[in-house]
C-alpha positions in Angstrom: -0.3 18.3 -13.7 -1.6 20.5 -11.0 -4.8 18.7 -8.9 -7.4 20.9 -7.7 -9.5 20.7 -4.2 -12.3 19.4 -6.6 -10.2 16.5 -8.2 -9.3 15.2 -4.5 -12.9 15.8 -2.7 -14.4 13.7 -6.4 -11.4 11.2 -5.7 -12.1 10.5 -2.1 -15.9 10.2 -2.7 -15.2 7.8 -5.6 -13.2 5.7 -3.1 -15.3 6.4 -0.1 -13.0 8.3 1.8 -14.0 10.9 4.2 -11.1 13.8 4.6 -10.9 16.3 7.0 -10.6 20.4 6.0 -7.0 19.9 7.1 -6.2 16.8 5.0 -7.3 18.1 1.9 -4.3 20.5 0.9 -1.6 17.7 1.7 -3.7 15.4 -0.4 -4.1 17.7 -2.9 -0.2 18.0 -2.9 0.8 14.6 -2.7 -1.8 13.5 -5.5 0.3 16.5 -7.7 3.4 15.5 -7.0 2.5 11.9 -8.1 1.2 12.9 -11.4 3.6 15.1 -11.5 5.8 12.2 -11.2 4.2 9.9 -13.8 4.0 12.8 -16.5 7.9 12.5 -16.3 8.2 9.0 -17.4 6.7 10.2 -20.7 10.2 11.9 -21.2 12.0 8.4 -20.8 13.2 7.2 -25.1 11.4 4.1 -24.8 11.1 3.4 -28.9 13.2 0.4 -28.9 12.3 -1.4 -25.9 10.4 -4.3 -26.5 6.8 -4.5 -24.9 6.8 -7.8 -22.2 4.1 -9.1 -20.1 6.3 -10.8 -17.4 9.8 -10.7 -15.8 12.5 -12.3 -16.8 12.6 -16.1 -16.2 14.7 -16.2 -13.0 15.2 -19.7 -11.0 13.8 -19.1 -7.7 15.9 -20.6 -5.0 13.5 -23.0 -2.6 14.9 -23.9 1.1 14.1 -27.3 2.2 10.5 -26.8 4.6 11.5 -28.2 7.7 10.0 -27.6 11.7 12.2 -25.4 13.4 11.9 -23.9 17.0 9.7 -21.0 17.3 7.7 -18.7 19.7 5.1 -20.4 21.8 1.2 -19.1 21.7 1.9 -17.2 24.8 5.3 -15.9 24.0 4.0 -14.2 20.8 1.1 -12.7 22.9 3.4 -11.6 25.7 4.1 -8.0 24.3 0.3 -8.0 22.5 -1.7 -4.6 24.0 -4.2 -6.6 23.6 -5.3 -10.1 23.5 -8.4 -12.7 24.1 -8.5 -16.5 24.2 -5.2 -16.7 22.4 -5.7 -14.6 19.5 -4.7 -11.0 19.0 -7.0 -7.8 19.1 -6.6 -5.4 17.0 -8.8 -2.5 15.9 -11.7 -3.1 13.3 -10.8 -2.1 10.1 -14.2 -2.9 7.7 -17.7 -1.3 8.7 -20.8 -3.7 8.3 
């Protein structure tokens, strides 16, 4: 399925993204390609598979939860770019 510039600028405003000129062509690729991608699936002979709605039942393995010696505060921080009263900094990542 071939994507158009007007399938990925109605995709990013639906999602609220804002592209640049330049990002539009590799989106417009990648977002063929995927399709592209899923469309082959169709070709798999999936007649006699039975539909399922979970995994198989597997046993999980647990470990016993015990203390064990770890980092202090300030040696996780150490390599940090940035940090402030013992917590990390990072960049803001939601607009309010």
């Amino acid at each position: 399925m071939e994507v158009t510039r007007e399938d990925v600028l109605r995709c990013a405003k639906l999602t609220s993204l804002r592209l640049s000129e330049a990002e539009i062509e590799p989106m417009r690729l990648a977002m063929t390609q995927m399709l592209s991608h899923a469309e082959s699936l169709n070709a798999l002979a999936l007649d006699e598979v039975e539909p399922t709605t979970h995994g198989p039942n597997l046993f999980l393995s647990r470990r016993e939860d015990k203390i064990v010696d770890c980092f202090t505060q300030a040696q996780a921080l150490a390599n940090a770019p940035e940090h402030h009263k013992g917590h990390f900094v990072v960049p803001k990542v939601m607009q309010g």
